[in-house]
Each structure stands twice: as C-alpha cells, then as structure tokens.
N, C-alpha and C positions, 0 to 999 in steps of 0.2 A: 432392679425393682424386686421387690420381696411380696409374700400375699401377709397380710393382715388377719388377725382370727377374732372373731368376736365369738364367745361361751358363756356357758352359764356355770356359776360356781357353786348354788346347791345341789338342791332337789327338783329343779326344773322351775318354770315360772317363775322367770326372775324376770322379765320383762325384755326379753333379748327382740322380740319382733318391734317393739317401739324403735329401741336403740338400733338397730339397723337401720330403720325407718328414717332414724336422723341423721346418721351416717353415710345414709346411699349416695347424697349429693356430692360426696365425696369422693367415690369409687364408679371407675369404667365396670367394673364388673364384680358383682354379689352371688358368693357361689354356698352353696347347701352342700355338706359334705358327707351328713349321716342322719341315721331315724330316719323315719317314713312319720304317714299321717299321726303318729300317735302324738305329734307334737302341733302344739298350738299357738301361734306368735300371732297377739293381737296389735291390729294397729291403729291409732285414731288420730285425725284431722278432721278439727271443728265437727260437724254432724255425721263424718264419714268413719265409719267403723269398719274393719277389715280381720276377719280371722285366715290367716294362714294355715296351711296343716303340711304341705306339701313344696310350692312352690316358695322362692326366696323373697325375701320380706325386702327387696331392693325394686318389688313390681309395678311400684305406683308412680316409678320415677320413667317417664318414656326414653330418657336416653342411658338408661341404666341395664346391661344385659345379667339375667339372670339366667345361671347354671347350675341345674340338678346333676351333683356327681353321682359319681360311679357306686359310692358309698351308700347315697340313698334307697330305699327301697320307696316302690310307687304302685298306688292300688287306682288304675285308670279312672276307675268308676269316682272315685273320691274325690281325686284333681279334677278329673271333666267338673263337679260340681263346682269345685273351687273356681274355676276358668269363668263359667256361667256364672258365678255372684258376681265375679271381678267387671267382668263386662256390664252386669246388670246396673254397675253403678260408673260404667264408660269407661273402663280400664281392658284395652285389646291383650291381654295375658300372650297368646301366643307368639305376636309378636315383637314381646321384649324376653322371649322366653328360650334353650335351649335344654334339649339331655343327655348326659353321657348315657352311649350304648350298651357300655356295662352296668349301668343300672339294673336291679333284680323287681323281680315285680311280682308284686303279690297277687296270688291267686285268690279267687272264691274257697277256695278248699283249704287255703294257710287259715282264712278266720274262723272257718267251720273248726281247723283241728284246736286253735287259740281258745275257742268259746268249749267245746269240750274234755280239753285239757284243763282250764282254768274252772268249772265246775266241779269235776273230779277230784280238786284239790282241796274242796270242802273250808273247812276251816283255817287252813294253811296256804289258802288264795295271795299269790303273789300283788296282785291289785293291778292284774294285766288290764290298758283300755282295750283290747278286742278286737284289734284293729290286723292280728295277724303277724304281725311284728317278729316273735319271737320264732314261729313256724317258719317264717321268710328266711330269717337269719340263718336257722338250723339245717335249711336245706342249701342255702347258699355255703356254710363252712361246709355240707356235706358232698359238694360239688355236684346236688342236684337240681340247683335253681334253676327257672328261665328270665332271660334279660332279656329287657325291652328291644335293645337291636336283633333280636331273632324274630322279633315280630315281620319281619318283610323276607324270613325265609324261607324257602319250601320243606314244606314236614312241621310247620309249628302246631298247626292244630293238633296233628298226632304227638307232637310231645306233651301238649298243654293234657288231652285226654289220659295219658300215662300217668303224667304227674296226679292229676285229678284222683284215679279209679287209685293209686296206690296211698293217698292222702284219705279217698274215702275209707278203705280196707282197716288203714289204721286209725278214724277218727269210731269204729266200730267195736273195735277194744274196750272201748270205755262205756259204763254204762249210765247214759246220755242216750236221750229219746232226742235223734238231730233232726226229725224231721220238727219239731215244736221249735228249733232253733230260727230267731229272725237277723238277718242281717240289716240295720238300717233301715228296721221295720218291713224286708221283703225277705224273705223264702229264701232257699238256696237255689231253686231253679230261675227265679225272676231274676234273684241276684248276679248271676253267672251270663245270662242273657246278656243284661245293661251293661255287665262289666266288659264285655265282646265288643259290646256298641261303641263303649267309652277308648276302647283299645284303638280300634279303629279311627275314631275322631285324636288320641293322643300322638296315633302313629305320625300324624299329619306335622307335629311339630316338630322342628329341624334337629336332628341327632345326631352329635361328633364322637369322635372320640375325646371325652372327658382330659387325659393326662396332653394331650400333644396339644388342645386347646389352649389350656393352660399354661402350658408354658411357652407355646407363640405369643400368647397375649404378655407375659411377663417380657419374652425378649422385644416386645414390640412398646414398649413400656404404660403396658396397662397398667391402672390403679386396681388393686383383686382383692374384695374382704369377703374372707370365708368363716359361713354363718354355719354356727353352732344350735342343737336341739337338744332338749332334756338339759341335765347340768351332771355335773363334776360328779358329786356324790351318786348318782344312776349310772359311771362308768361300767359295764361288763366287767372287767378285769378290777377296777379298785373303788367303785361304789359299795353300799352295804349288803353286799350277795348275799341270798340271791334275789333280794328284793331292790332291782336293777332292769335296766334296761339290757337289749342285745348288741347294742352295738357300743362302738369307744368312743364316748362323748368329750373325750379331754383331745388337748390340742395336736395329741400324735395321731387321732384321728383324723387330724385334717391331710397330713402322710399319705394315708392309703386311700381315703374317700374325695382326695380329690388324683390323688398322682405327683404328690410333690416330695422333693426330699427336706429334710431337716434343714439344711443350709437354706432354702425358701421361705422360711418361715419371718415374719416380721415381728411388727408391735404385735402383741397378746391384750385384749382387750377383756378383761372380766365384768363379769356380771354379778352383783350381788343384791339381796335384798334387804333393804334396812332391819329386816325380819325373819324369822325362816319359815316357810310351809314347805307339806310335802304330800303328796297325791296319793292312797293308798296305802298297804301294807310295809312294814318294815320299821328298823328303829327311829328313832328321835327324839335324839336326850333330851331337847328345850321345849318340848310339847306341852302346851298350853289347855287342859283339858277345863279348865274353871270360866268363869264371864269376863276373863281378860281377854282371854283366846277366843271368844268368839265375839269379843268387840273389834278385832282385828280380822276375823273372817269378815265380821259383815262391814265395817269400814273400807277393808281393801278389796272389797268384791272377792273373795275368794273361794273360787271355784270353776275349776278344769274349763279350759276354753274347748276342749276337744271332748270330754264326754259329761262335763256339768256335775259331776265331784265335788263336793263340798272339801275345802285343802283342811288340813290339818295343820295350826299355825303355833308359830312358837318364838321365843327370844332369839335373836340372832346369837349364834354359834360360832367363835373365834377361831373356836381349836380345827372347826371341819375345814372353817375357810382358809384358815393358814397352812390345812393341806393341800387344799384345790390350788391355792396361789403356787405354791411350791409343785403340785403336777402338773401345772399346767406353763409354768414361765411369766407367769402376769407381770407385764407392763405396767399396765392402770386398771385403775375399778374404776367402775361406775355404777353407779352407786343409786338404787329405782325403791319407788312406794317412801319416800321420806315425810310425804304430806300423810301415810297414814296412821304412824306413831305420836302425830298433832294429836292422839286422842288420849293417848296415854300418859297421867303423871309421873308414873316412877318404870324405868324402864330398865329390863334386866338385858344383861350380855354374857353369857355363857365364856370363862377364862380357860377352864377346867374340865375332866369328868372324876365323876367317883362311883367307886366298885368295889365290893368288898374290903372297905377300910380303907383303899391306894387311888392314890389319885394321879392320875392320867394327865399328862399337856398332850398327848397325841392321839391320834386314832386308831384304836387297835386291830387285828384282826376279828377277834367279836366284837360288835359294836352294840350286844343286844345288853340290858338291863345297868346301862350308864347314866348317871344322875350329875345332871348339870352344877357346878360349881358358879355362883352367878353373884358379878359386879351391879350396881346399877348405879344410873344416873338420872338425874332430872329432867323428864321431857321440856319440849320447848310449847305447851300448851296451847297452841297459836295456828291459827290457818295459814299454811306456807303456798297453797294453792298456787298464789298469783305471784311467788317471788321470780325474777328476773333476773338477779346477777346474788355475787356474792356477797355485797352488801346488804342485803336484804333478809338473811337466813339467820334468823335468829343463834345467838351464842352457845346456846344448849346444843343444837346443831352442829354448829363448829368441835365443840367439844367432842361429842359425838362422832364427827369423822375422823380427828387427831386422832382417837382414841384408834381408830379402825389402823388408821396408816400405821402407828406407831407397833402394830400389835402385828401387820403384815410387812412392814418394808416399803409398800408400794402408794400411788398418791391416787387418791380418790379425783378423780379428774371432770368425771360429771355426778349431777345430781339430780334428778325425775323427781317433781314434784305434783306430777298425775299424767296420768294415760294421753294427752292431747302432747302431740311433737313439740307445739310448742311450751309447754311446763316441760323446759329443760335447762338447766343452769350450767354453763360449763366454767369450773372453779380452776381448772388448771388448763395450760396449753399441751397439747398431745399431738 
C-alpha cells in the first residue's frame, strides 16, 4: 500500500477541502501533513457548510480517522473552536480525530510576534493571515519550539513562560504599541488564558506517534490520503519568495510532515482552478484588475475562508501550473470553480510570460514584473451547475480541458461544478 497526496497547484484556494470531502469514502485514513490554521478548506453538503482550518477535511465521515501530522502546527484555542462548530452541527470531532506528538504548537506570543512583525513591514506587508505561522515555524527550524506531546510533562508551564518572556523581549524591538493589539477580538492576556483552557481540553484527544502510525497503518493495509494546505506556488523553498508561506506545501512535504519515505508515496492528486486567485501580497502575471476580475471575485465567492480577504483573481496560468505538475509528480488534476467561468465570454489562459522584450515558457527565479502572454477561447456561456456526468458539459468545456491536459501531460479526472459534494463529475477513472 502506498499513501495518496491530494495538493493544491496554485496560490491556495483551489478547493482542496471539497475534494477530500469527496474522496474521504474512499480512504481508512486522511492525514494533514503541513500549515496550521492559516489554511481554510470549505466543505459543503446540501445546507451544511463546514470550514476547516486545522483539522482534516476527512471529519464528517464517522468511520474515517483523521491524523494531524507532525508537520502541522496547532493553535489549541482555534481547533477547540473548530471541535465546538463541528459538534454544534453533531459531528463528535474527537472522536474520529488523532495527533502526532511532534506537532509544534503555537503560542499566544508567535501571533503577538506575527502581528508586529507584519505591521513593521509597512508597505512591504507580506500579506501574513496572523495566525502565527511563520514565528511557529521559525522557532521550530530554530529548535526552540514546544510540541504538543510535552504538554503531559513536567516543567511545561516553565518552558511555555520562557518561550513566552523571550518572544515578548523581542516582539518589543519593534515599534508597535502591543498592548492596542487584539487577538480574535481579545487582548493578549484573555487570549493566552483561553488558549491554556483550550490546551487542556486538546490534551484530551488521543496523541501517537505520527511516523510509526503511519506506517503500521500502511503495513496493515490501510487506504491513507494525505491532505495538502495552501498550494504549490506558496511552497517556502519554490513559491514566489518571499511572498510564501513557511512550510513545504509540495508533495516532499508529505516526506517529513507525516514520516514517510519517497518510495511511500502514491497517486498525486492536483488541484487546480479553472482560474487563478491569490490571497495578499506578491506577484501574479494573470491579474485581473479591470470588471472581468471582479465578475469572478464576486461570481466565485472570492474571498479568504480564514480571514475574509477579498482574492485577487486572474486567468488561469499554464506556465505556473506545468511547474507545480512537474514539482509535485501529478497523477491527475482535478480540476474545481468550472461553473464560474459560465460567466465569461472570451476567456484568456496565460501560455507565456514577457519581460523586457524575452519571453519566458518557465518560471524564473524573479517572478516579479511578468506580463502574461494569453491564448483565449470561447466560454461555454451556460449554467453548468447541475451537470452530472460527462455528457452533459458543454464542448467549450471539453476544449477547455484538452487544452489543460495537452499543455501538462496529465488527465483532468474530475470536474467541481459548485461548492456542494455533490456538483462533482468524475470524467476519468483514477
């Protein structure tokens, strides 16, 4: 048995919590590899809406065990809220839930140093969500982090105060008035409080060790797909630095965030958007800044499921995605938002970029002041909403995906035709 990867191939928000969502009935076990809460996987069934931030989008399924790896970082206070919606709508979260011990966990004092770090940087704002993320990560490469498994041992509160007083010393450097700073609308003293309460209530859920789970479950022959956050193009190491996320979003982070070696590895499962958005600060050749682009914001609903960000949306990008396909090993796309290009007549696709006269097929090391090169074709003007198989999907469509495959290699195998599990068409067997 091999673990399966399901990722995202842009800028994040490609719809990877649906796609789990429809994949779960398929797998013993849906494991979260990397990011913490900054990431947001919506899920929907008929009137039941589900944002994820933390937990794996495999939760709504009772016989489905979901595994936070080692890789993830976890803010207690965040998930207990997550746990409390899940339940409020009769989903027992904990117990379809597990955590690697090595998971790192974010302090009150990582979002304090994030929010005055990211003010500091004025107009050169990375377009952090604030959630801590990158303080987490930096203390974790620094080998100063604390993990959840040291939660049950003695001496944590004095290491938690340590880490605390020396996160405050340096969040003082900057000049940021943090007591005016609110966390999720509370204070840092209130915040730090709850976050203690939430610790406590988190401890309670069942914690293994992450790698050896994992691969009892493999030699015992579990079904294992490990779920990807943020996308390709946010990779630490080969997104658009440093307007990136902290951790490795591509499939070799499934490697270390869960504990598996390369030979473990299965189908690769991408994710792409019929379209490109992207959250915040950084480049984006196909950026849409005229009332095309924001017939597509407000068509696709676009905007940040984790901090309500309005995306920044654009033509679908060939050249970025035929590098994600290539960093990542893609198997199959799947291929999400197809119903909300129904609104556009003439539809452009980025083949190219161009920079001072030369024109690019790849992606460079700058990625900053690149001007799209753009194909287009004919939409299929048509409400695809309700379509059900492949019959049904207008030929413009068709074209439109030939066009994808041919340009990456790989075969577009499903199709999302809206946010509800069921507008899902699957065009190929996988």
């Amino acid at each position: 048995m091999k673990v399966d990867v399901l990722l995202g191939l842009q800028w994040g928000d490609e719809g990877k919590g649906k796609i789990v969502d429809v994949l779960a009935p398929r797998y013993d076990i849906v494991a979260r590899f990397q990011g913490g809460p900054n990431a947001g996987h919506t899920i929907k069934s008929g009137d039941c809406k589900v944002i994820l931030h933390t937990i794996p989008s495999g939760i709504l399924f009772p016989d489905t065990t979901n595994l936070i790896g080692n890789g993830v970082i976890i803010d207690p206070l965040i998930m207990l809220k997550e746990i409390n919606e899940l339940k409020s709508i009769g989903i027992n979260a904990p117990a379809g839930l597990i955590i690697s011990r090595k998971a790192h966990l974010i302090l009150p004092s990582h979002r304090l140093l994030d929010a005055v770090q990211e003010i500091s940087r004025g107009a050169g704002k990375i377009g952090s969500t604030l959630k801590g993320i990158g303080p987490t990560y930096t203390d974790k490469i620094a080998r100063q982090g604390l993990r959840i498994g040291e939660f049950h041992e003695s001496g944590f509160s004095a290491r938690y105060i340590e880490h605390r007083d020396a996160h405050l010393r340096q969040a003082a450097q900057y000049k940021v008035d943090i007591s005016t700073l609110k966390f999720d609308g509370l204070d840092f003293d209130t915040y730090e409080k709850q976050w203690f309460d939430a610790l406590k209530a988190i401890g309670e859920i069942e914690q293994v060790d992450g790698e050896y789970y994992i691969h009892h479950s493999l030699w015992n022959r579990k079904t294992i797909l490990a779920e990807g956050a943020q996308g390709t193009m946010l990779d630490i190491d080969f997104g658009s630095y440093p307007f990136v996320t902290s951790s490795n979003t591509i499939t070799a982070g499934v490697c270390t965030g869960l504990g598996l070696a390369p030979s473990n590895i299965g189908k690769v499962f991408g994710i792409v958007k019929a379209y490109c958005t992207r959250v915040g600060s950084g480049p984006f050749p196909t950026e849409l800044t005229d009332a095309t682009g924001e017939l597509l914001r407000g068509t696709g609903n676009e905007f940040g499921s984790t901090t309500g960000r309005p995306r920044r949306c654009g033509w679908l990008d060939l050249v970025a995605l035929k590098y994600s396909v290539m960093m990542n090993g893609v198997t199959h796309l799947f291929m999400t938002k197809a119903d909300v290009l129904s609104v556009i007549q003439n539809i452009g696709i980025c083949t190219s970029y161009q920079r001072d006269g030369i024109e690019l097929d790849y992606v460079p090391f700058n990625q900053e002041n690149l001007l799209p090169n753009l194909i287009h074709r004919h939409g299929w003007n048509r409400d695809i909403s309700q379509a059900t198989c492949t019959q049904e999907i207008p030929e413009e469509l068709h074209d439109y995906i030939r066009l994808i495959e041919q340009a990456t290699g790989v075969p577009v195998a499903i199709v999302s035709v809206g946010p509800d599990r069921a507008q899902t068409i699957f065009t190929r067997p996988f």
